[in-house]
N, CA, C and O of each residue as an XYZ file, in Angstrom:
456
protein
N      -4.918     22.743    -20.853
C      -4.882     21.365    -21.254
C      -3.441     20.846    -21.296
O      -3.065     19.681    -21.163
N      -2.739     21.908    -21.500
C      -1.253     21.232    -21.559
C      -0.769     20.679    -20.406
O      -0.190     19.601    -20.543
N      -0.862     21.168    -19.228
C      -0.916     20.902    -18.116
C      -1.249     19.909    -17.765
O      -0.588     19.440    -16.838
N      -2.349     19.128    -18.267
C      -3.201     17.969    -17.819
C      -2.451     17.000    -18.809
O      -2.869     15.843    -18.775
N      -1.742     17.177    -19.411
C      -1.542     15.866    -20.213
C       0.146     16.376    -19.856
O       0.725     15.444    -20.413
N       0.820     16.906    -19.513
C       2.362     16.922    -18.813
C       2.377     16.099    -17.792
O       3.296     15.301    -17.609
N       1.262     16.222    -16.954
C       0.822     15.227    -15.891
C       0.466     13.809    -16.098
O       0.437     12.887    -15.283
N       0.166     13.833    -17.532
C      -0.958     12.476    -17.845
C      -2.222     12.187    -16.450
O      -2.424     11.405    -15.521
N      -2.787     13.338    -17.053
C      -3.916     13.184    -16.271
C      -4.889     13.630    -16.798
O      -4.750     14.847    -16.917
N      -6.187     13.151    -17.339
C      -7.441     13.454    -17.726
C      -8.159     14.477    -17.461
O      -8.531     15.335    -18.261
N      -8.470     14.387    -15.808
C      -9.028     16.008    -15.350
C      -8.373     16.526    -14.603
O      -7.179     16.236    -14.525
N      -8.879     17.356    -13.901
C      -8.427     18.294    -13.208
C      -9.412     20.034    -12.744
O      -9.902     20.874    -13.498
N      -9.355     19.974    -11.204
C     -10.324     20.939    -10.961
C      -9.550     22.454    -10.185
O      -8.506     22.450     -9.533
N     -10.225     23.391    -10.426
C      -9.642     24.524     -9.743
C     -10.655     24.512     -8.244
O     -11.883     24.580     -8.200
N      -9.871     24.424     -7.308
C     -10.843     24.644     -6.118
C     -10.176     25.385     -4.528
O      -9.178     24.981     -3.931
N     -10.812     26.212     -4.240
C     -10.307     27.127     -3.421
C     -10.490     26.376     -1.674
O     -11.334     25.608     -1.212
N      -9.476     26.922     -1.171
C      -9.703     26.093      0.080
C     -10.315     27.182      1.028
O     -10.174     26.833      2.200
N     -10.820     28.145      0.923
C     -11.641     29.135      1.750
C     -12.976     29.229      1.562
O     -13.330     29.358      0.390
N     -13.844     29.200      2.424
C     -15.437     29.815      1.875
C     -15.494     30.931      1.533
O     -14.978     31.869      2.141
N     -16.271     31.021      0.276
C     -16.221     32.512     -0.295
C     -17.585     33.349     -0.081
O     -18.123     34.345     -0.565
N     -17.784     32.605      0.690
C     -19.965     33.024      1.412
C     -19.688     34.615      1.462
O     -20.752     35.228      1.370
N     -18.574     35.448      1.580
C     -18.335     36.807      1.745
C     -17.602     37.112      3.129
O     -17.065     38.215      3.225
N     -17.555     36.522      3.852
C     -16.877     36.538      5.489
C     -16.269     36.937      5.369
O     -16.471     37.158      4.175
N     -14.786     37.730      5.709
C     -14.280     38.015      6.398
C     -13.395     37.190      6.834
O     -13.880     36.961      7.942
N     -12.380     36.526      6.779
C     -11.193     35.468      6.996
C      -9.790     36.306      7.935
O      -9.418     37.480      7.941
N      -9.526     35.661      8.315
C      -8.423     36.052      9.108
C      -6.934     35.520      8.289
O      -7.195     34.690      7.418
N      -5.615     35.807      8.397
C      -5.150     35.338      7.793
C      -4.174     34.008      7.994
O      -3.411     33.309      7.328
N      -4.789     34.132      9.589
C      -4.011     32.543      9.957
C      -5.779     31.947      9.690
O      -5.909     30.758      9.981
N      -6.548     32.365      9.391
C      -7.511     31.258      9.161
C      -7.654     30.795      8.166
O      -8.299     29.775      7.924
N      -6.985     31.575      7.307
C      -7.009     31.160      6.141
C      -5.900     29.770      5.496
O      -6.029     28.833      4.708
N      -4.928     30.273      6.282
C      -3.825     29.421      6.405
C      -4.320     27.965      6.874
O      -4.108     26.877      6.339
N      -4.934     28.230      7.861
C      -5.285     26.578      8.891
C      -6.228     26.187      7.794
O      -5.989     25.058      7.366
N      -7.319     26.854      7.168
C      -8.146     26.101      6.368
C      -7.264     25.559      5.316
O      -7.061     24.366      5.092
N      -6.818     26.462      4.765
C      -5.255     25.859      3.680
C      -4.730     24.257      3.705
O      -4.780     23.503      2.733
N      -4.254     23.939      4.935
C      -3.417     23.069      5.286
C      -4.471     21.921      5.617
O      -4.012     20.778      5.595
N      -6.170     22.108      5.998
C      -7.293     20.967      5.963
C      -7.425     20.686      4.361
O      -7.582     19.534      3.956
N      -7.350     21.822      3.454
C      -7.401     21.413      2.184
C      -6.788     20.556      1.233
O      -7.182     19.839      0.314
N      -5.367     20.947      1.901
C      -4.258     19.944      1.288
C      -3.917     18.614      1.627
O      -3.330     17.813      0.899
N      -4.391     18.404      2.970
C      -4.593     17.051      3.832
C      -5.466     16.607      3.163
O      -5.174     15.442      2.893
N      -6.618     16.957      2.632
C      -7.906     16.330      2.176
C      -7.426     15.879      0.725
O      -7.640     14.760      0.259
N      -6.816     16.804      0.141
C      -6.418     16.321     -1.644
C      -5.114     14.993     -1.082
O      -5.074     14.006     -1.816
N      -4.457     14.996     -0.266
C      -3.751     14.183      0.555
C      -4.135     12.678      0.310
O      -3.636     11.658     -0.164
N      -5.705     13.259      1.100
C      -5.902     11.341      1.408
C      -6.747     10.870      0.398
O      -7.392      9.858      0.669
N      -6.917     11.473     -0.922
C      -7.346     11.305     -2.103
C      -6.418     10.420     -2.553
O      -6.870      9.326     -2.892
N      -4.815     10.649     -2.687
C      -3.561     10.272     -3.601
C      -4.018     11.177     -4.797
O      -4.331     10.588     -5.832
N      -4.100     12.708     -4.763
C      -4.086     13.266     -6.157
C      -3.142     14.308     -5.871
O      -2.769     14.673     -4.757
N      -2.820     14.717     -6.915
C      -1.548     16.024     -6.955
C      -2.528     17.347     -7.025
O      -3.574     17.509     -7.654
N      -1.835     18.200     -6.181
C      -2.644     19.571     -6.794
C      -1.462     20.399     -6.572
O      -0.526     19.963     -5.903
N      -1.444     21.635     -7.123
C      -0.455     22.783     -7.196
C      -1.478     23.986     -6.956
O      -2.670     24.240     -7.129
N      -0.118     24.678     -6.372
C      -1.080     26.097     -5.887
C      -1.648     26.625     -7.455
O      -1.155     26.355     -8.550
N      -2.715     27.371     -7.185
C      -3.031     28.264     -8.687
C      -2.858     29.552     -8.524
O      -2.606     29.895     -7.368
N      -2.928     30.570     -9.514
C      -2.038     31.741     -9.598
C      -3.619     32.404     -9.034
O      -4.762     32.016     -9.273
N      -3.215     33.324     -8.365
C      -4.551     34.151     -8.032
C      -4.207     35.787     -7.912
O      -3.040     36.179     -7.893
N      -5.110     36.506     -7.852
C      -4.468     37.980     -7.723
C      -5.695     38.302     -6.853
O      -6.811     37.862     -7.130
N      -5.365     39.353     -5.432
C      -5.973     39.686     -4.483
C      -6.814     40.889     -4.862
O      -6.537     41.856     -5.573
N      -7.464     40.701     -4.470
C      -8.405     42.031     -5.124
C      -8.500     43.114     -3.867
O      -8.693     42.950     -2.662
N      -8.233     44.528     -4.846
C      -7.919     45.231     -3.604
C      -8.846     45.854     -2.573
O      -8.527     46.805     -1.859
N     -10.265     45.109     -2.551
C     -11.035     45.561     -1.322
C     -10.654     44.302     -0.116
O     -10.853     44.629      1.054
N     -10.151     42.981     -0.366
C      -9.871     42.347      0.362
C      -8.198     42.237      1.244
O      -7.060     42.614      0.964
N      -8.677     41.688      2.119
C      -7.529     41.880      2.744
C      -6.485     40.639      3.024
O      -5.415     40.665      3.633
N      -7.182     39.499      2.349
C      -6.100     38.210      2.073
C      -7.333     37.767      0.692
O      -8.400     38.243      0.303
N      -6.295     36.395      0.219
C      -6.517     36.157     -0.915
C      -6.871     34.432     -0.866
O      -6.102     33.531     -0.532
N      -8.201     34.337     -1.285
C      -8.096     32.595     -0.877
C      -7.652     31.670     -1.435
O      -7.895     31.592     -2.639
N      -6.981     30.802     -0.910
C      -5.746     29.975     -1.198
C      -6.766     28.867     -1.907
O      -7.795     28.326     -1.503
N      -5.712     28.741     -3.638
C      -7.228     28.038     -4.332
C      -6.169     26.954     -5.071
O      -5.095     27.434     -5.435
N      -6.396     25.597     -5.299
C      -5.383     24.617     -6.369
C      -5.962     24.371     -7.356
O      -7.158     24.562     -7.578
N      -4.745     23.682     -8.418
C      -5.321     23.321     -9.591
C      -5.025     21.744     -9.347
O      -3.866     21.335     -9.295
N      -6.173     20.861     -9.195
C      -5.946     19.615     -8.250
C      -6.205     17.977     -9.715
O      -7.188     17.340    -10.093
N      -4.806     17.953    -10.044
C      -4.891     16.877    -11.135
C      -5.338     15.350    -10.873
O      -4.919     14.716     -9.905
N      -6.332     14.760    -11.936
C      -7.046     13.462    -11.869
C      -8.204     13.428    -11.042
O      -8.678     12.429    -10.500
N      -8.519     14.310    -11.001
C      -9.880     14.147     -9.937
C     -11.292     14.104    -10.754
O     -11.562     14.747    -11.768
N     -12.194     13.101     -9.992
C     -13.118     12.507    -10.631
C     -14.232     14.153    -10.288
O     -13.998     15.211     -9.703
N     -15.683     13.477    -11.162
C     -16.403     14.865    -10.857
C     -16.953     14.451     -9.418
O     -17.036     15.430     -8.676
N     -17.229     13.612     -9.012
C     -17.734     12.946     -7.303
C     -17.044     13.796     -6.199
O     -17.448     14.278     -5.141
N     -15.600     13.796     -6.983
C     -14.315     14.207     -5.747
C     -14.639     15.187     -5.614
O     -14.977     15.666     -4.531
N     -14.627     15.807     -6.766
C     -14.236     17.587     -7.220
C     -16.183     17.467     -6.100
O     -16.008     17.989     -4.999
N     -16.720     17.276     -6.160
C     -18.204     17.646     -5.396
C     -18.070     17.651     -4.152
O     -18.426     18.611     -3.469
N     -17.493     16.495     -3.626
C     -17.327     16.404     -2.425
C     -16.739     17.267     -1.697
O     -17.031     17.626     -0.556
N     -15.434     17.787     -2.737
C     -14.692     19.120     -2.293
C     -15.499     19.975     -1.944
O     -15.492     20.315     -0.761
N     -16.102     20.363     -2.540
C     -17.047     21.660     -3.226
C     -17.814     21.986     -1.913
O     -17.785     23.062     -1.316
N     -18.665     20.609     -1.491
C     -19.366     20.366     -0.559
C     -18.455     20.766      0.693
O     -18.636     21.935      1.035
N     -17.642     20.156      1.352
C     -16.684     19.939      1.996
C     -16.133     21.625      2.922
O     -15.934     22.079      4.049
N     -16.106     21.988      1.524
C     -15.309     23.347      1.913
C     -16.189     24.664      1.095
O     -15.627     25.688      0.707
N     -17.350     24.448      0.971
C     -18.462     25.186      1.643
C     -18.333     26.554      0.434
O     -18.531     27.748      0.661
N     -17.881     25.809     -1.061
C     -17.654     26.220     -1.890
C     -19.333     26.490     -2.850
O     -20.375     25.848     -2.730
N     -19.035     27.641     -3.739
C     -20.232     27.838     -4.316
C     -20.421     27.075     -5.968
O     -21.429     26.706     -6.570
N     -19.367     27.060     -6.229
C     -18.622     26.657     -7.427
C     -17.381     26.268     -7.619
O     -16.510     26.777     -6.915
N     -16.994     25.196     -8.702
C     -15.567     25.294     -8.718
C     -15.364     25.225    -10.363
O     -16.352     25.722    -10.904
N     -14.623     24.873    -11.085
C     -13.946     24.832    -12.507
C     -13.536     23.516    -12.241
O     -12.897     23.104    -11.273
N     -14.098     22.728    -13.482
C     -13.311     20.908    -13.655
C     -13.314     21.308    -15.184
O     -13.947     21.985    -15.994
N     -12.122     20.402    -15.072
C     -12.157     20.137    -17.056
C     -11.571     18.654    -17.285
O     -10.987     17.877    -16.530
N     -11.832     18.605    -18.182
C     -10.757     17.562    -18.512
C     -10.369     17.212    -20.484
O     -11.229     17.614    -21.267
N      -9.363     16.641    -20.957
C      -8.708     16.535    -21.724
C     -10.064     16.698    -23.354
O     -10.189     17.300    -24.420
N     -10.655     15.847    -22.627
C     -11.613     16.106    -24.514
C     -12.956     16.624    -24.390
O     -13.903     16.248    -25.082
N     -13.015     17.718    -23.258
C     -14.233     19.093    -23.438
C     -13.987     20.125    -22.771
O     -13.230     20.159    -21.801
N     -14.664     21.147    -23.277
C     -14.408     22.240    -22.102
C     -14.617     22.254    -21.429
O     -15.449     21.437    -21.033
N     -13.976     23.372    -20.446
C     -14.178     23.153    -18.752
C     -15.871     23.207    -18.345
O     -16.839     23.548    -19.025
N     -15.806     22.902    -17.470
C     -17.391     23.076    -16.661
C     -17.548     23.776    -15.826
O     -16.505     23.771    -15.170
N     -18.691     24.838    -15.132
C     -18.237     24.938    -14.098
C     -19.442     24.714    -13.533
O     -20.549     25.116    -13.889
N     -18.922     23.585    -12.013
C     -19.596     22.827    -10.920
C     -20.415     23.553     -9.895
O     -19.835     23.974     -8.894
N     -21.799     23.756    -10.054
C     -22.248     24.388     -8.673
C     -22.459     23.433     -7.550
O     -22.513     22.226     -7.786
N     -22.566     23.846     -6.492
C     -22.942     23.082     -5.270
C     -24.282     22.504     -5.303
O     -25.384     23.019     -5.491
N     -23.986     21.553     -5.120
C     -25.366     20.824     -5.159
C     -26.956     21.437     -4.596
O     -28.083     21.001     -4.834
N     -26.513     22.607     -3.770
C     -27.566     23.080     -2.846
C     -28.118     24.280     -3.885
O     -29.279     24.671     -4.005
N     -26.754     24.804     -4.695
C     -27.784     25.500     -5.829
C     -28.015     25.181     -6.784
O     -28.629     25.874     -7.595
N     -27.598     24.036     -6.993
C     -28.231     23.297     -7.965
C     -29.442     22.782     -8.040
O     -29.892     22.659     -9.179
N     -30.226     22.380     -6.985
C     -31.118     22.213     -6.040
C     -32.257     23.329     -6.245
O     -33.362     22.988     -6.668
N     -32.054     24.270     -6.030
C     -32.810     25.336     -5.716
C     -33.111     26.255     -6.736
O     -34.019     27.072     -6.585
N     -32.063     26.168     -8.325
C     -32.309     26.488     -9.110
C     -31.714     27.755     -9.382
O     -31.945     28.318    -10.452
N     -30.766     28.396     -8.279
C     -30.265     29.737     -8.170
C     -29.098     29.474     -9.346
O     -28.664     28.441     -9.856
N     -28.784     30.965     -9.544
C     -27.847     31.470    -10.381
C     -26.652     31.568     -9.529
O     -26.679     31.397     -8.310
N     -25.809     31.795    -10.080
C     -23.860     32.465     -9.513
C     -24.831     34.038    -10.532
O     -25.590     34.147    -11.495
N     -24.054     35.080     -9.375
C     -24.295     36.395    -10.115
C     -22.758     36.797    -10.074
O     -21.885     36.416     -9.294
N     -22.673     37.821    -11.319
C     -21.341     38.246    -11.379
C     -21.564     39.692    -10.722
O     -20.609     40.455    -10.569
């Protein structure tokens, strides 16, 4: 929260710019998807900063994920949608975070399994 109000900004979502369907990514693909992600928070006019991530060691790159300030919950969906995400993390200043499934499992009634 401190974060969001250093910014003066209300919300703010964590959202990864890779599909995490389980694939297999390359690491310039990961990169090129990277740089569609940041173009896209781009033509929003919102700020995002990289977020801290740690690679887990059966994988072999790490997906490039932001912490993307002022974004409405529509945006943060569209993202979600967009980039073929299963979930993301929104919060904002006066509740706890949420976390956003894709509309398609939302839909269908499925769980996120850990």
């Amino acid at each position: 929260m401190r974060l969001l109000k250093a910014r003066n900004a209300m919300t703010a979502a964590i959202i990864s710019a890779t599909n995490l369907s389980g694939v297999a990514v390359t690491i310039r693909a990961a990169k090129a998807r990277q740089k569609v992600f940041v173009a896209a928070i781009q033509r929003l006019q919102l700020e995002c900063i990289p977020a801290q991530q740690l690679q887990m060691p059966d994988k072999e790159t790490c997906s490039p994920a932001y912490l993307v300030f002022g974004i409405s919950g529509a945006q943060a969906e569209a993202l979600l949608v967009e980039f073929g995400q299963q979930a993301l993390l929104w919060c904002n200043q006066v509740g706890p975070p949420e976390l956003m499934l894709h509309p398609a499992l939302r839909r269908c009634g499925c769980e996120l399994m850990t």
